[in-house]
N, C-alpha and C positions, 0 to 999 in steps of 0.2 A: 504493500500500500504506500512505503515511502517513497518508492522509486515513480509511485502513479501521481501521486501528491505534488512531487517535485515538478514532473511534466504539465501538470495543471496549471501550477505556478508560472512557469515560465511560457507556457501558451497564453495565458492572459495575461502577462507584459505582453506579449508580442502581436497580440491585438488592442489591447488599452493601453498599453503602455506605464499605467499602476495600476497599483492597487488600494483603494485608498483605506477599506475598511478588508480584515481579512474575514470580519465575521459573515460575510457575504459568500464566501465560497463555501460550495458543498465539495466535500472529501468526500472521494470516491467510494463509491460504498452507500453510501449514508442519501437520505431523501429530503433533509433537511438542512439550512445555514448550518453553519460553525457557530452557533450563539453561545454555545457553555464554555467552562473554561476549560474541559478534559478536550475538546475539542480544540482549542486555542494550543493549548502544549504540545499535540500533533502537530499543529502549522507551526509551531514555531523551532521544533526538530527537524523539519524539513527546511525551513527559511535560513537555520542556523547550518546544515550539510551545504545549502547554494552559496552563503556568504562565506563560506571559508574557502570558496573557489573562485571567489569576486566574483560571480554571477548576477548577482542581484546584493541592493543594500535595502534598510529596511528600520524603520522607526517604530519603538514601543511606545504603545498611547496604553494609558489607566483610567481607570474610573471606578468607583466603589456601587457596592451594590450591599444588600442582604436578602439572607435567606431564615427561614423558619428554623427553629428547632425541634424536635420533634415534637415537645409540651404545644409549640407554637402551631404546629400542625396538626396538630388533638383540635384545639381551638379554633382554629378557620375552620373543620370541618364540624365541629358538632357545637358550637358557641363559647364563649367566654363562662367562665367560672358565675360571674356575676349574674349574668342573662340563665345562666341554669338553675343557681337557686331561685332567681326571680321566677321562674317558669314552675318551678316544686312549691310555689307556696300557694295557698287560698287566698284571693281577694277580703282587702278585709268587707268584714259586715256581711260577707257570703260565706261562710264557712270555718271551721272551729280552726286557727291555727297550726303550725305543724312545730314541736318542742325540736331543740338543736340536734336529738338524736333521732328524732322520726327524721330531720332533714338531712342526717350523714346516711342515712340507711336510703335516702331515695337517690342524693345526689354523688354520694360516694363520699369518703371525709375528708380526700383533701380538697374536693369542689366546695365542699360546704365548711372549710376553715379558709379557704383564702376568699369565698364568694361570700359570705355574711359579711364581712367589712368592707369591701369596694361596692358590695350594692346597699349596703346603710351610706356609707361615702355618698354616693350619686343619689339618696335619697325614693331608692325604687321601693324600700324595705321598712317596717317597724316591727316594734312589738307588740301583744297584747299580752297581758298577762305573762304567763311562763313561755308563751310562744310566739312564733314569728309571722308573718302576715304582709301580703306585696299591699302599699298603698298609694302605689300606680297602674293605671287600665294597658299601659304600652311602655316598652320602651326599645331603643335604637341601640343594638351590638356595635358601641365603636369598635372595640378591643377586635372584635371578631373581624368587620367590616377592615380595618386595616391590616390585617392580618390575611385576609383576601389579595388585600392589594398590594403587599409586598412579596407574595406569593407570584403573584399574575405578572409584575413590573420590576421588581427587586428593590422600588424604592416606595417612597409615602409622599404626597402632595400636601399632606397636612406641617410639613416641616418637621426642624430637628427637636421641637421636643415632645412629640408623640413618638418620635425614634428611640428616644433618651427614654421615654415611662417601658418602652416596649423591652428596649435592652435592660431597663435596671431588674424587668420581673425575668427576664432570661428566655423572652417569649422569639429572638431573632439574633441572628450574629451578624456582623458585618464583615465584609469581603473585599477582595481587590482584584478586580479582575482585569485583566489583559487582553486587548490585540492590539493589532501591526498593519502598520502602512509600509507598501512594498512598492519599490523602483527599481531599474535597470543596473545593475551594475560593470562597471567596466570589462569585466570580459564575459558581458549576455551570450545567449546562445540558449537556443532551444532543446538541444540536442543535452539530455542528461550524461550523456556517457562517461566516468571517472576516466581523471588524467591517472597516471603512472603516479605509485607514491615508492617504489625502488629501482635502482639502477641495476641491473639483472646482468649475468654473464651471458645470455643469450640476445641481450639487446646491442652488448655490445660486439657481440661475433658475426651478426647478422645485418650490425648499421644500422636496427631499427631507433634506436635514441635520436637520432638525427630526427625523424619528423615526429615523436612522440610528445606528448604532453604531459609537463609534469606539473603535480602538486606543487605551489609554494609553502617553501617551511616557512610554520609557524613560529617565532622565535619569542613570540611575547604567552605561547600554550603556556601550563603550568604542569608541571611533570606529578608523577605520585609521590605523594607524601611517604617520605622514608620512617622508620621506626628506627629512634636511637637505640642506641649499642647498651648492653647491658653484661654486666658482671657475673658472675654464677658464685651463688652464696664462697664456693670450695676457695674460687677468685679472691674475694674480700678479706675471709680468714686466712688465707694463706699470708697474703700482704701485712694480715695484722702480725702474723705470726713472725714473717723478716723482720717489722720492726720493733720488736722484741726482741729478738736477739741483736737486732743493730745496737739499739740503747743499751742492752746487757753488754756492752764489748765486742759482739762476737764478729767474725770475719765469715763470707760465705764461700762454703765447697762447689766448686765446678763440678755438677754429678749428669751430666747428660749422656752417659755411659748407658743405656738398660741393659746390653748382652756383655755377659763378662764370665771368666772363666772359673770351673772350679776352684782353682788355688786361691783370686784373692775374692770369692765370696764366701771360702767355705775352709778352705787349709789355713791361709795368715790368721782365721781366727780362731783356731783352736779346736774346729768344729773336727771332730775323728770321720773319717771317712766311711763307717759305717754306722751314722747318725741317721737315725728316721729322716730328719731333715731334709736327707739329700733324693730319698727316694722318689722314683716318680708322681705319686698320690701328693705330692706334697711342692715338688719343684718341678717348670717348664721346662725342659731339653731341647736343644734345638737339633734338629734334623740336616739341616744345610749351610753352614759346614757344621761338623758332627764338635774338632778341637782346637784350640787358642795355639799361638805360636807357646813355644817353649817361655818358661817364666824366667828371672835370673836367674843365675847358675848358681853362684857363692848364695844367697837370700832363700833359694827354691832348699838347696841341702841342709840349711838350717833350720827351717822351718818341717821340712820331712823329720831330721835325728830329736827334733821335740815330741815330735808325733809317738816315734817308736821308740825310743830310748829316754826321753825326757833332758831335764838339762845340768842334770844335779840333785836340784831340789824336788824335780817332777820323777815319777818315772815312765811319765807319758803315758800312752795307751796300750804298749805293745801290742799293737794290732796290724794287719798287713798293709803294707802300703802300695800300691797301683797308682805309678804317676798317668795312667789314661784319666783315671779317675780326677786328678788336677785338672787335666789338658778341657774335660768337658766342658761345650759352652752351655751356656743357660741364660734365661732372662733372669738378673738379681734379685734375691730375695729380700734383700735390706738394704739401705744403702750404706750401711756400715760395709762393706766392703771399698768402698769411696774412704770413709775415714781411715780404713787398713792401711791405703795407700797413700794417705796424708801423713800418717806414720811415721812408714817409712820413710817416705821425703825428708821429713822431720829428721828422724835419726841423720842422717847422711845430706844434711844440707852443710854447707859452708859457713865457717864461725863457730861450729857446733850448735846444742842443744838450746831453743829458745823457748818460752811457754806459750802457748798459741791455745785461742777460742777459736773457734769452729761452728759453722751449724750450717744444715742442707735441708731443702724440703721438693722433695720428690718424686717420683712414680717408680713401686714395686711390685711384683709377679709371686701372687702363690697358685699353687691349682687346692684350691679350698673350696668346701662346699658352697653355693652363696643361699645368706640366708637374710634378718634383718639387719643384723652387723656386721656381718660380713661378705667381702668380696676376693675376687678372685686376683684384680688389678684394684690398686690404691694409694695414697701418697703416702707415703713416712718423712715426718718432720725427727729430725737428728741433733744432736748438741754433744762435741765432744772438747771435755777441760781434759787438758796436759799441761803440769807443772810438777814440780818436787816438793815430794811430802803432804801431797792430796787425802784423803779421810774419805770414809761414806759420809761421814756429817756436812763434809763441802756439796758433795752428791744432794743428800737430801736439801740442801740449803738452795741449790739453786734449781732446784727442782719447783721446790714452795716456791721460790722468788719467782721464776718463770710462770705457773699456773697463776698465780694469784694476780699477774699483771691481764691475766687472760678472763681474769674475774669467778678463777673456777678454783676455791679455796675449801671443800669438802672433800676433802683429799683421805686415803689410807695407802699405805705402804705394806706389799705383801710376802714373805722372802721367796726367790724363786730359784732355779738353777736356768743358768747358759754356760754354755761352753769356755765361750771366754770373758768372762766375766764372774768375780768372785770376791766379794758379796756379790749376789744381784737381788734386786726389788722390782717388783709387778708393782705400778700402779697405778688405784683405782678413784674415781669418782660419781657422784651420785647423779643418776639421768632423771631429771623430774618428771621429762615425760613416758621415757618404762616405768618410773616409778623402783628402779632398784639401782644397785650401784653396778656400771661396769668398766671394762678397763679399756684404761688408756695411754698404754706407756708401758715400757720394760726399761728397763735401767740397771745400773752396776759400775766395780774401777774393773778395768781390764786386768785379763790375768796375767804373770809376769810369762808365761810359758809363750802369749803371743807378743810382748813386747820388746822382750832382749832378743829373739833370734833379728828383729825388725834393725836392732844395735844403739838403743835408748840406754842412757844409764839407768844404772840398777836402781838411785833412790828416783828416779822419775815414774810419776803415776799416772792416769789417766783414767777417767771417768767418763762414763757416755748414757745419754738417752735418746730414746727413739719413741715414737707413736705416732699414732696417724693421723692423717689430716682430717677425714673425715667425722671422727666420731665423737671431737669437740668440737666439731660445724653443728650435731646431732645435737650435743648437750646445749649449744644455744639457745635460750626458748623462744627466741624473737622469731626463730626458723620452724619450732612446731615440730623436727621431723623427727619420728620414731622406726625410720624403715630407710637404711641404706640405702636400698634399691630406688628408692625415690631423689634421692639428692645425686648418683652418679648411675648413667644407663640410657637406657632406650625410655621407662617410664619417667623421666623428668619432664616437668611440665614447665615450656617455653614460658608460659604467662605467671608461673610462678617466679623465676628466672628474675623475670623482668619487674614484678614486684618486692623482690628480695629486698629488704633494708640493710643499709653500711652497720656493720658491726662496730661498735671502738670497746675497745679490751680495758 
């Protein structure tokens, strides 16, 4: 129909040359003018397709109007509230009255509570006794009578303040309505047919562009409204979490390593090579390639005779050792394999031994079950002190200092066992929305078994903890979230994303 509309248009320029009212054209289809306005916004979709092709230009004319409401079109058809009670009552001195509730039962009761006071008002109405009684022979439905006539014309001849009594009872609404005065515009033509709105490889192989017609770009259009960028709660906390360890002193680990080899995720720490840990239920293996170039030679041997011999003090695990078993790659399971390597460095920098803060927060690989706290891939945030003459009480100390900057001060410490780590402490804090406590962090000093084959002096100690990012995103309550699986995955909700509020610690 727009393509029929459009030709109509431009046939009657090209016999009249305007168009002065559009409410004059019949749209094809239809047996009647364009007088409403759902008819108008058809012409004006088509008047608005010809002017972006300069076809035709075209001037919007207004004028107001109203229409009924539906109370208001109750009343044109069956009279005014007023004219109905007057009509339910007995003439006086002809007949016994009718009491307020004989006249909600005839006229209905909100006729007969808005109609007893506009026709006592006009004087159609009294009382005798306990009842009511018309004491006039006739009267004239303005209310209705105009109400006819806004109907029939959209407006009232009696002026604006029988418009004003109409609209204050809510008997009419006022409108604005639209059409168009149409002219030629510079590049008329009868013929609808669209210019080209692409330059085509087929236009150009064939030389058709030479006589084609193209669309002018529009340069003043207005493009889609873009949706600003949004942070993802894990975003916000992470940031809080760097600068907490910024202000704590700490320096940050380059950890963009994920695939790294058995030795320094699982040998430099103490881990025995036949730990559950390493099995497949438990760690990713990679398939292609299968093992890591050879490790240091002097560092690789020292770290093996700890394993199986120990160093003195240990007597290691005497258990066999398979350097295949090193070489395997895998996706990391902690990033404490990052801090192994910091270590190291450490030990064997230049100048000797200095004390260094540490921290990393980044993505690590279990194959774990996934449930609500758990996942398979997730971030671990890390904090490793190295200095001489370290304690668990430093351990706990910046532990509390760190959570409580995080505003998470419901804390328990639970003694646990790792490999290389000894003391070590689990721990835990309280989830308000599980409603129990759970954990979040592992912690310990490193044990001397992986720190001197590394060639740190003997009183130098180091302490470390780790937890993840996600499950004090969880314990935020501003976040609500009791389900893992909701804050990282396939089921994150965009719109929640984008609602997330900034955390400050």
């Amino acid at each position: 129909m727009s393509q029929e509309l459009q030709q109509l248009i431009l046939d009657t320029l090209e016999k009249d040359g305007e168009i002065k009212d559009t409410r004059t054209i019949i749209i094809p289809g239809e047996s009647r003018p364009a007088s409403t306005q759902d008819a108008q916004l058809v012409i004006q979709g088509a008047l608005n397709s010809l002017l972006s092709r300069e076809m035709i230009t075209y001037t919007t004319q207004d004028f107001m109007t109203y229409d009924l409401t539906p109370e208001g079109l109750q009343l044109a058809e069956e009279g005014s509230h007023e004219a109905r009670v007057w009509a339910a009552l007995p003439l006086t001195g002809q007949g016994k009255g009718l009491t307020v509730k004989q006249l909600q039962g005839s006229v209905g009761a909100e006729s007969a509570k808005i109609g007893q006071g506009r026709a006592f008002k006009a004087g159609w109405i009294g009382k005798e006794g306990d009842t009511l009684v018309k004491i006039v022979t006739s009267i004239v439905d303005a209310t209705s009578e105009e109400l006819k006539e806004i109907k029939a014309t959209g407006t009232l001849k009696a002026g604006e303040k029988s418009i004003s009594e109409l609209k204050k009872r809510k008997l009419i609404l006022q409108r604005k309505l639209l059409w168009f005065t149409v002219n030629r515009g510079p590049n008329f033509s009868t013929s609808t047919e669209k210019p080209e709105t692409d330059l085509t490889f087929e236009m150009l192989a064939t030389g058709a562009w030479k006589t084609a017609t193209f669309k002018k770009y529009n340069f003043e259009a207005e493009g889609m409204p873009t949706n600003g960028g949004a942070l993802h709660p894990l975003l916000k906390v992470r940031e809080e979490f760097r600068n907490i360890f910024l202000e704590m002193g700490f320096a940050e680990m380059a950890t963009s390593q994920f695939v790294d080899s058995g030795f320094w995720n699982f040998d430099t720490l103490f881990v025995p090579q036949q730990h559950p840990a390493r099995e497949l239920q438990d760690t990713f293996y990679l398939s292609d390639p299968v093992e890591s170039l050879p490790p240091v030679s002097d560092y690789y041997e020292r770290v093996r005779k700890v394993h199986v011999e120990g160093d003195g003090r240990s007597i290691g695990y005497r258990a066999p050792w398979q350097p295949t078993e090193s070489r395997r790659l895998l996706l990391r399971t902690h990033t404490t394999a990052t801090s192994s390597r910091l270590l190291h460095q450490l030990a064997n920098r230049k100048g000797g031994f200095q004390p260094v803060k540490m921290f990393s927060i980044d993505r690590v690989f279990r194959n774990e079950a996934v449930d609500a706290t758990h996942l398979a891939e997730f971030h671990q945030v890390e904090g490793v002190v190295a200095d001489v003459g370290l304690t668990l009480g430093d351990l706990i100390g910046f532990m509390q200092t760190f959570f409580s900057k995080m505003g998470i001060r419901n804390l328990r410490f639970k003694p646990a066992y790792n490999p290389y780590t000894e003391p070590s402490l689990e721990i835990f804090a309280f989830h308000p929305q599980l409603n129990k406590w759970v954990e979040i962090g592992n912690s310990g000093m490193f044990r001397p078994e992986m720190l001197e084959p590394m060639g740190l002096p003997p009183d130098v100690r180091a302490l470390g903890w780790g937890l993840s990012l996600e499950r004090p995103t969880m314990i935020r309550h501003v976040y609500g979230i009791n389900n893992i699986r909701t804050l990282v995955g396939h089921k994150v909700s965009i719109e929640s994303v984008e609602r997330a509020p900034a955390v400050r610690f």
